[in-house]
Steps between C-alpha positions, in 0.01 A plus 500: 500500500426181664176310554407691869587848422272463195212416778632805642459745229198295440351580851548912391372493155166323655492810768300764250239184362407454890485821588281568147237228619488616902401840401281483197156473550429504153591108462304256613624285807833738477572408873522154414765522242700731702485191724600267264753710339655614922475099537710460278778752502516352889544161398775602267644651773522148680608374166790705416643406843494183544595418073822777608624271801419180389675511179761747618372828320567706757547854345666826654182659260269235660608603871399835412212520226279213684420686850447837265249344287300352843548857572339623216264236469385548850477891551359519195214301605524719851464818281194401289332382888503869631322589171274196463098588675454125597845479668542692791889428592608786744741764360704406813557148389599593135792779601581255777593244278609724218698652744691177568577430102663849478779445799574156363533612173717786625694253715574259226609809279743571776614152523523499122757796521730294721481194298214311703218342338238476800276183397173439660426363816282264633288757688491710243379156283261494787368856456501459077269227527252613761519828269421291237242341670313804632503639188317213388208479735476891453430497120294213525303686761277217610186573714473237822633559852776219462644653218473875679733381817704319248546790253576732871719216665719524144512879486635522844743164495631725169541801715694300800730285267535870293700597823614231602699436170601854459656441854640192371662649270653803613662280844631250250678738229566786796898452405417625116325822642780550724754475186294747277519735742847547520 
C-alpha cells in the first residue's frame, strides 16, 4: 500500500477519535480536539492527493477509498450535528447532503460493474472542502456575528455545490448508467 492510500485509511481510522471528542462532554475542551483531530483528517485528504499525482501513485483503490473516507469523515460529523444541543444544523441539510453521498456511491458501484472507476471531480473537490470547512466552523461553534453569517454562508455554499456536483456527476458519467441498464 503506497504512501497516499495509507493517508487514506488513515483519514477512517481517525473517524471514531473525532467523533469520541465532538460528543463527550465528559472531557474537557472535547470540541476542540474533535477540531484538531477533523483538521487533520482534512488536510490528509489534500495530502494524499496531491503526494498520489505528483509522484505518480495514482491507485484504482485510491480513486475509490479517498472520496468514501471524505464521505465518512464528513457525514459523520453531519450525524453527530443533528444530535449535538449547541449545533443546530437542520435535518434538511444533513439528508440533503447524505442524500447526495448515497447516489454517488451507488453510481460509482454501477460504474465499477462495467469496469469504470469514476474519480472525483473538481466540483465535487469544491463541495468536499466547503464540507470540510463547514464542519469546521460548526464544531468550533464560535459566538460573534461574523462568524454566524460565515458558519450560514458555508452551510448553504455546501448545500448548492452538494447539487451542483451530484449534477456534475451524473451528466458527465450518464453513458455508464445507460450501460448498466441494459
Amino acid at each position: 500500500m503506497n504512501l497516499p492510500n495509507r493517508l487514506t485509511m488513515l483519514r477512517v481510522i481517525m473517524i471514531p477519535f473525532f467523533i469520541f471528542f465532538l460528543l463527550s462532554d465528559a472531557i474537557p475542551n472535547g470540541k476542540y480536539i474533535a477540531a484538531v483531530i477533523f483538521i487533520l483528517a482534512s488536510l490528509t485528504d489534500a495530502l494524499d492527493g496531491y503526494i498520489a499525482r505528483k509522484y505518480n501513485l495514482v491507485t484504482n483503490f485510491g480513486k475509490f477509498m479517498d472520496p468514501l473516507a471524505d464521505k465518512l469523515l464528513v457525514c459523520s460529523g453531519l450525524i453527530c450535528f443533528t444530535a449535538m444541543e449547541t449545533v443546530k444544523l437542520p435535518a434538511w441539510i444533513v439528508i440533503v447532503i447524505i442524500s447526495r453521498e448515497f447516489i454517488i456511491s451507488g453510481f460509482r458501484l454501477v460504474a465499477s460493474d462495467n469496469g469504470v472507476v469514476i474519480a472525483a471531480s473538481y466540483w465535487g473537490k469544491f463541495k468536499t472542502v466547503s464540507q470540510m470547512i463547514m464542519s469546521i466552523l460548526l464544531i468550533l461553534k464560535i459566538e460573534n456575528k461574523l462568524f454566524f453569517l460565515l458558519e450560514q454562508g458555508f452551510i448553504y455554499i455546501s448545500v448548492v455545490l452538494t447539487v451542483v456536483s451530484l449534477t456534475d456527476y451524473i451528466w458527465k458519467n450518464r453513458g455508464v448508467l445507460l450501460e448498466g441498464s441494459r
